[in-house]
C-alpha positions as CSV (number, residue, x, y, z in Angstrom):
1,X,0.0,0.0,0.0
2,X,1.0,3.8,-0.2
3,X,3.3,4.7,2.6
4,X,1.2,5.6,5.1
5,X,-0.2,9.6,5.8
6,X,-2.0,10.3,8.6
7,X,-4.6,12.4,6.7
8,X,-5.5,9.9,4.2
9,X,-6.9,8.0,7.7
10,X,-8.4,10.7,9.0
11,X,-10.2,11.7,6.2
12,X,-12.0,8.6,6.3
13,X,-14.1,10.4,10.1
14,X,-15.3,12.2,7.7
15,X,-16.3,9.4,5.2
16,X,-18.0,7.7,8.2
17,X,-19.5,10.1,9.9
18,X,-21.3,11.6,6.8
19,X,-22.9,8.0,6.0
20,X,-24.0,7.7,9.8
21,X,-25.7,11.2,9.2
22,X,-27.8,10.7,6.3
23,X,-28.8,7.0,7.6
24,X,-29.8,8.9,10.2
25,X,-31.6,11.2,8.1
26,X,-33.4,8.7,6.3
27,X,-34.7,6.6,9.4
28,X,-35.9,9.8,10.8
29,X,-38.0,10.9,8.1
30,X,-35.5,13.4,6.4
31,X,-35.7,12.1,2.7
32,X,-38.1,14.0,1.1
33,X,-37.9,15.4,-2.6
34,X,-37.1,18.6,-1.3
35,X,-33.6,20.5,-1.7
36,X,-33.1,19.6,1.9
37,X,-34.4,16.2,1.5
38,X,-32.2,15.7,-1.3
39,X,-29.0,17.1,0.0
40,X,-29.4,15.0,3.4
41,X,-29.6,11.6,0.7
42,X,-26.4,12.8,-0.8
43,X,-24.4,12.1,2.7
44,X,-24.1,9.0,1.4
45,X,-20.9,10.4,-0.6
46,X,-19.1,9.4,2.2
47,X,-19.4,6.1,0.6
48,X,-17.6,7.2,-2.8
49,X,-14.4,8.5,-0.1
50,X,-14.2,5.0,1.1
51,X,-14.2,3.7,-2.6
52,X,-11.2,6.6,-4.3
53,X,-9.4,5.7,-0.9
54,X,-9.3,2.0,-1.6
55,X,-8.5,2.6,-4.8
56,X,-4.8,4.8,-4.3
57,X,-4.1,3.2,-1.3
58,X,-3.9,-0.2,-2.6
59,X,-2.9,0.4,-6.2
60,X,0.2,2.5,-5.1
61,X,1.9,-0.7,-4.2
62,X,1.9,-1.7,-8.0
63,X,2.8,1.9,-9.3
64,X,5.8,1.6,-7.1
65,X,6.9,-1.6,-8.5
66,X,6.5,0.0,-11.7
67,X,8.2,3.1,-11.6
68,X,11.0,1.9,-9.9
69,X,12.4,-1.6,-11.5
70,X,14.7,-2.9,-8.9
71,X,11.2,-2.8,-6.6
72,X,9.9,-6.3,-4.8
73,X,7.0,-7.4,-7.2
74,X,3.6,-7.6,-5.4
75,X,2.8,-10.8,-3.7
76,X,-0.9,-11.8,-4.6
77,X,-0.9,-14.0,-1.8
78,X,0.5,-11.3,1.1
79,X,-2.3,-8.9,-0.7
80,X,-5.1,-11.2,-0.3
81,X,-4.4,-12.2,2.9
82,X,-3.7,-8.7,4.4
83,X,-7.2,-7.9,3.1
84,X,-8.8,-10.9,4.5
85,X,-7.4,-10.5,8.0
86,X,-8.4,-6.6,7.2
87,X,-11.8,-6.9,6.9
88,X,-13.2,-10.0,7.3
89,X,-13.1,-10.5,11.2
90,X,-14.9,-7.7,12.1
91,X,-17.4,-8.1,9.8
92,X,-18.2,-11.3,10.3
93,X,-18.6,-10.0,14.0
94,X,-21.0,-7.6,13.5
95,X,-23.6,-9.9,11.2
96,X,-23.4,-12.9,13.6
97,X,-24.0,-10.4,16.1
98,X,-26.8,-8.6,14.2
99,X,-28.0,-12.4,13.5
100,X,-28.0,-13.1,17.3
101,X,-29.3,-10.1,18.6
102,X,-32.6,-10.2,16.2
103,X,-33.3,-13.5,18.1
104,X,-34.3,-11.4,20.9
105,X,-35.4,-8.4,19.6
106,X,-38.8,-7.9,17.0
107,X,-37.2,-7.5,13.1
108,X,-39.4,-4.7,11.4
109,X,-38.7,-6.7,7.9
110,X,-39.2,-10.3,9.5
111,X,-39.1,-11.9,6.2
112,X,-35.6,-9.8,4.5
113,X,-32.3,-11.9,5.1
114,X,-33.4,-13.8,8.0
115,X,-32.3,-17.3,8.2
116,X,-29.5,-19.9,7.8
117,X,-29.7,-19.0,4.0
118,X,-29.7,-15.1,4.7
119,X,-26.9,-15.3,7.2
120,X,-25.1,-17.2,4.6
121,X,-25.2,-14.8,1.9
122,X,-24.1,-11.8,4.9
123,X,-21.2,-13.4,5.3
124,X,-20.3,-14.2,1.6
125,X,-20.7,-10.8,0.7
126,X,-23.8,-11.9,-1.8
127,X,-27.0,-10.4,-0.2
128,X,-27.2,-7.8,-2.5
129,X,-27.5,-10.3,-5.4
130,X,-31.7,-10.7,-5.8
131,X,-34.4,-9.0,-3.3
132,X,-34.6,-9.9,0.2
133,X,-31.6,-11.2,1.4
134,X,-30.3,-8.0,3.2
135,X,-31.0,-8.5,6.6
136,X,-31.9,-5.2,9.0
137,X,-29.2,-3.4,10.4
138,X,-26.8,-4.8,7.7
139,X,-28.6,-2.7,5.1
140,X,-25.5,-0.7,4.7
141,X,-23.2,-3.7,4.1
142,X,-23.6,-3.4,0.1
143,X,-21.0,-1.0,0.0
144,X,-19.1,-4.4,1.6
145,X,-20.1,-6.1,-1.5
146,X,-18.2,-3.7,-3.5
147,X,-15.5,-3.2,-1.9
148,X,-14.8,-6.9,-1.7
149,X,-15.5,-7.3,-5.4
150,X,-12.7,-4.7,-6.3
151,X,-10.1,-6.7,-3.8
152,X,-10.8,-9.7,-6.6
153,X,-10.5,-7.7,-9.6
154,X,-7.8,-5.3,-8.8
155,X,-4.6,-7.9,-9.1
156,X,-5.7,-8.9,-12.3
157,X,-6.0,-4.9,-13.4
158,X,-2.8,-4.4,-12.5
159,X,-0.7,-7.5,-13.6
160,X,-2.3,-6.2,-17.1
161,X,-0.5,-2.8,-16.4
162,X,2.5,-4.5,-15.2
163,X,2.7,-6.5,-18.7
164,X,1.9,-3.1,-20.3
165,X,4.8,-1.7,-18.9
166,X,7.2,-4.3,-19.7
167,X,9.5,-3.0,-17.2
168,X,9.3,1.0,-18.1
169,X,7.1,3.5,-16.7
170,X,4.5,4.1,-18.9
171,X,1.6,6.3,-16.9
172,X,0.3,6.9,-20.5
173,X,-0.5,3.5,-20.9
174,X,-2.0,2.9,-17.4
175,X,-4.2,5.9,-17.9
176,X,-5.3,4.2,-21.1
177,X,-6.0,1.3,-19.4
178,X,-7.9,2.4,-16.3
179,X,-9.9,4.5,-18.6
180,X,-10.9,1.7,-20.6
181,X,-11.7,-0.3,-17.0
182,X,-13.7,2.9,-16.2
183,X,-15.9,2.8,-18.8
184,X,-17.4,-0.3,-17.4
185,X,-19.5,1.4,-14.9
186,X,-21.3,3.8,-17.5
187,X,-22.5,1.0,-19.9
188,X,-23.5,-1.2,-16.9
189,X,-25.9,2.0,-15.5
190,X,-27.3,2.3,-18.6
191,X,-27.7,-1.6,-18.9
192,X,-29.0,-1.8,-15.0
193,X,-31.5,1.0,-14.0
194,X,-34.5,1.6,-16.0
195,X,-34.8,-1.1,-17.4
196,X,-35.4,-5.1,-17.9
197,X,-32.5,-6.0,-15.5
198,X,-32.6,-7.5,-11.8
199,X,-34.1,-5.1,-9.1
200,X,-30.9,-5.0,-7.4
201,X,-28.5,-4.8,-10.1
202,X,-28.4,-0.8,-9.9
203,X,-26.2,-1.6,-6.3
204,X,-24.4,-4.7,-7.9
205,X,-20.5,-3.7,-7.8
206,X,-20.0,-2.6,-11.4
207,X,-21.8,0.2,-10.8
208,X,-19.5,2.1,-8.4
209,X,-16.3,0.3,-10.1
210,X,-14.8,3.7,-11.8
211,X,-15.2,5.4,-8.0
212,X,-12.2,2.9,-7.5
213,X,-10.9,3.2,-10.5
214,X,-10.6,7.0,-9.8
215,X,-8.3,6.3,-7.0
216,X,-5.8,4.0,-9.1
217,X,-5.6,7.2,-11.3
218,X,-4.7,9.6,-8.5
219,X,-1.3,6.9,-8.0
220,X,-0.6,7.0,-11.4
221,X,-0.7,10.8,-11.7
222,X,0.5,11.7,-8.1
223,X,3.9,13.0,-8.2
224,X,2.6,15.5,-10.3
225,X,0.4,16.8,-7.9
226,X,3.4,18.6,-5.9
227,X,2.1,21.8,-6.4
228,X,-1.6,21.4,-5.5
229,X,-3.6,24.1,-4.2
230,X,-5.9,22.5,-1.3
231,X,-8.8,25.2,-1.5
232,X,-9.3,25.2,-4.7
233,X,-9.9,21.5,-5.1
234,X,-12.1,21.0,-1.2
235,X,-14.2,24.0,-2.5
236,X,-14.7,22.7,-5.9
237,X,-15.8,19.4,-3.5
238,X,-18.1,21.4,-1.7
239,X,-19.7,22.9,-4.4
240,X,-19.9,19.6,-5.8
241,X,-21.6,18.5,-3.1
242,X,-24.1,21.3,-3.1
243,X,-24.8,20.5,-7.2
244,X,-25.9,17.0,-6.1
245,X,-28.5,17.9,-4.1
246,X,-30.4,19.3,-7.1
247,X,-33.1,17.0,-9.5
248,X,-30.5,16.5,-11.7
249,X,-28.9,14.0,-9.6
250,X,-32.0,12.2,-9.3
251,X,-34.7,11.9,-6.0
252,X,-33.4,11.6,-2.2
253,X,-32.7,7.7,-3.1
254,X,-29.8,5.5,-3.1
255,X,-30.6,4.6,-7.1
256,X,-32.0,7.3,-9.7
257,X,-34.6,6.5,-11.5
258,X,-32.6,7.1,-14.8
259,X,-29.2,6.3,-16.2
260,X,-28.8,10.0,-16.7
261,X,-29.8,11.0,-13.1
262,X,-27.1,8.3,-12.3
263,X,-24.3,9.3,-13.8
264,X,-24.6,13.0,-13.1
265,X,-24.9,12.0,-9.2
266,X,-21.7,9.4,-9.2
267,X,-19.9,12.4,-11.1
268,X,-21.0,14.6,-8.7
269,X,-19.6,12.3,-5.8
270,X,-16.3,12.0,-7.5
271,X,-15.6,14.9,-7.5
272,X,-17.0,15.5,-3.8
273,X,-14.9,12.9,-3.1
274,X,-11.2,13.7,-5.4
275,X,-11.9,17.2,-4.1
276,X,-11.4,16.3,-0.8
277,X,-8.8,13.5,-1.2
278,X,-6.2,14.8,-3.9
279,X,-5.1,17.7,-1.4
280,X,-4.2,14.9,0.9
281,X,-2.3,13.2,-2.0
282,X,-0.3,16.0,-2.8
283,X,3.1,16.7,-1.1
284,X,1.1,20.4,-0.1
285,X,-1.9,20.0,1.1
286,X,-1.6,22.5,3.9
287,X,-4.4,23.3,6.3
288,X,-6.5,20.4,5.0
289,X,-3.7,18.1,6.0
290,X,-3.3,19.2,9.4
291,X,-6.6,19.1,9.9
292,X,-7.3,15.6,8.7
293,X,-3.9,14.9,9.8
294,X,-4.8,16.1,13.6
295,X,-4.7,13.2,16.3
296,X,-8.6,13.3,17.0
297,X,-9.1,12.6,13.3
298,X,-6.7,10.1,13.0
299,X,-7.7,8.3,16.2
300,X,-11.3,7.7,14.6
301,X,-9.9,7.2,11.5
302,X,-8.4,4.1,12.7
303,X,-11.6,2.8,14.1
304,X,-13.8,4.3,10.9
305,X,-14.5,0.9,9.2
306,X,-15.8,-1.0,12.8
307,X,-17.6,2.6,12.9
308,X,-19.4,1.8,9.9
309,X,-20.1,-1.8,10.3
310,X,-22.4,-1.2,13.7
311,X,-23.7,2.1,13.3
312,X,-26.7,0.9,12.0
313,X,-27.6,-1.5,13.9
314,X,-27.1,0.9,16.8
315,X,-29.0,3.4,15.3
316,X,-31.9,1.4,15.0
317,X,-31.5,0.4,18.7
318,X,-31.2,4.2,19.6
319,X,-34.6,5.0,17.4
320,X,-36.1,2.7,20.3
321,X,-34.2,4.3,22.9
322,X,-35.4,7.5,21.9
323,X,-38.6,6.7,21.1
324,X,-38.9,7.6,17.5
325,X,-40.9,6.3,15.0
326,X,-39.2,5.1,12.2
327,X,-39.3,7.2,8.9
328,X,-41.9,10.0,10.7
329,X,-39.9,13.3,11.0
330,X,-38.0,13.1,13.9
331,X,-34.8,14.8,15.4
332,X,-32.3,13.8,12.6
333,X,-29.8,15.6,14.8
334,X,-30.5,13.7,17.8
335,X,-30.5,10.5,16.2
336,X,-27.1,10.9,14.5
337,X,-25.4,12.4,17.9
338,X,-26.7,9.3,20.2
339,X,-25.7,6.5,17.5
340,X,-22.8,7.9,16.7
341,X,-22.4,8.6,20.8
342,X,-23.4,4.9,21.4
343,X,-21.3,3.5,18.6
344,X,-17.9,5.0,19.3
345,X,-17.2,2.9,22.1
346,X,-18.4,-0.2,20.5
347,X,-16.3,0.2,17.6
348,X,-13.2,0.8,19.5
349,X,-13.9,-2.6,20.5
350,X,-14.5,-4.6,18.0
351,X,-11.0,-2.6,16.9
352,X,-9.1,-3.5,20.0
353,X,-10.7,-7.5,19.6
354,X,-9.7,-7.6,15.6
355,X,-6.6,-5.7,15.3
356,X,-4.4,-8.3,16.2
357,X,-5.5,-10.5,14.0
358,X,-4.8,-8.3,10.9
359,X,-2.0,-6.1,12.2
360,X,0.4,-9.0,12.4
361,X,-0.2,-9.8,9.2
362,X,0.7,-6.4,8.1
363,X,3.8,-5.9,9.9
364,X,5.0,-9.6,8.4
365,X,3.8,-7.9,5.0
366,X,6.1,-5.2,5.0
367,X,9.3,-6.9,6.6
């Protein structure tokens, strides 16, 4: 992976903390087709963050082997394994645990994902294949789905630039290359939404495949982002931001209704998200790498992925708690302060229980 910058882990609070907001918006009541109602949806871009992150971080360890010839190649195995011990015991935590608390406690969608055959597909990473297999408070897990589905693909992406490059840096080539991987996403939207296919295939992973794609770019093209100016590119983000909430980027839903509407919003959240990420890239990114950088940020950046696997489950226990009803228009505020208030300390858990598991596999890794 990239050498490590503190920033580009602290960023990710702010990936997490927006996707706890607007799930906190929507169970509250908060996604109406309203400006407001759509620019509390579009939180979500927290999301995209996750995905460019993934993207340069793990990517960079190929473009160094390719720019610099004498470099260890790659080992496919270390990289797999590292990602396994990475993500897979604390996620398999939190569904068994989801699974076993739902024993005890009423499940609002009794009949989505529940099961031996819905725990199944949770912990193969497959519920998002086909209606009703997402089981409540896993709903956000289809981001997992994703994510996992790029870990696959991206060796064999960049063993086909390493064979492009026959031993020479060529970024021109790689550029050609991820664009043409890029291109996948567009021509699946416009194969998945609005039309004859699956339900579900709007959220299936070749949708959001150029969000990662976007991320191998920025370590193909960083060292020539020395002299970066970080306010222009975090207020072009901003403004991006502010875009999406208009029609154009469809209704306050996770999937637009058109392919148009689609591609206009995952634009949008690219450039939310490069906007926000490339300053941290660069070799100035000034105040917006101290203040990702700061130890706060970076202290919940380290717990940001346990963060997202059980704040929704704890937000729907802290709907209870508060004694909300579910998707009437409740204190969105509230709700996002408690859960996130409640799900601090139980992510710093399942961090302190995990890390061990996957951090000696990273220090053998990078002997």
């Amino acid at each position: 992976m990239a050498d490590r910058v503190p920033a580009l882990t602290g960023i990710r609070t702010l990936a997490a903390l927006s996707v706890c907001l607007t799930h906190a918006a929507y169970w509250t009541g908060h996604y109406t087709d309203t400006y407001a109602g759509r620019l509390a949806a579009r939180f979500e871009v927290g999301v995209t963050i996750f995905f460019v992150l993934s993207g340069y971080l793990l990517y960079s360890a190929w473009v160094r082997q390719m720019r610099r010839p004498d470099a260890r190649p790659v080992s496919i195995a270390t990289y797999f394994a590292h990602r396994a011990r990475r993500i897979l015991p604390a996620y398999w935590l939190t569904v068994v645990g989801v699974y076993a608390l739902y024993l005890f406690r009423d499940n609002p969608n009794p009949t989505t994902g529940t099961g031996w055959s819905g725990l199944l597909r949770n912990l193969t990473f497959t519920q998002v294949f086909g209606v009703g297999h997402q089981h409540t408070g896993l709903t956000q897990m289809w981001s997992m789905v994703a994510e996992v589905s790029f870990y696959l693909v991206l060796p064999v992406i960049a063993l086909v630039g390493v064979a492009l490059c026959r031993r020479t840096w060529r970024p021109d080539l790689l550029l050609l290359l991820l664009g043409g991987v890029a291109l996948i996403s567009p021509i699946w939207i416009f194969v998945a939404v609005g039309g004859d296919a699956d339900l579900t295939a709007p959220i299936w992973p070749p949708t959001f495949l150029w969000w990662f794609v976007a991320g191998m770019v920025l370590a193909v093209v960083g060292p020539s982002l020395a002299t970066v100016k970080p306010t222009l590119w975090v207020v072009a983000g901003a403004l991006a931001f502010v875009a999406a909430g208009t029609a154009a980027a469809g209704g306050p839903t996770m999937a637009p209704q058109t392919p148009g509407q689609t591609i206009v919003k995952h634009l949008l959240y690219l450039t939310v998200a490069l906007g926000f990420i490339v300053p941290l890239a660069a070799t100035s990114g000034g105040w917006w790498s101290r203040l990702w950088g700061s130890r706060p940020a970076v202290w919940f950046g380290e717990i940001s992925y346990e963060f997202f696997c059980v704040h929704v489950v704890v937000l729907e226990v802290a709907m209870g708690l508060l004694g909300f009803e579910v998707f009437r228009d409740n204190a969105m505020l509230v709700a996002f302060l408690v859960t996130t208030a409640l799900s601090i300390p139980l992510a710093w858990l399942l961090h302190r229980v995990t890390r061990p598991i996957w951090r000696r596999n990273h220090v053998a890794a990078s002997r």
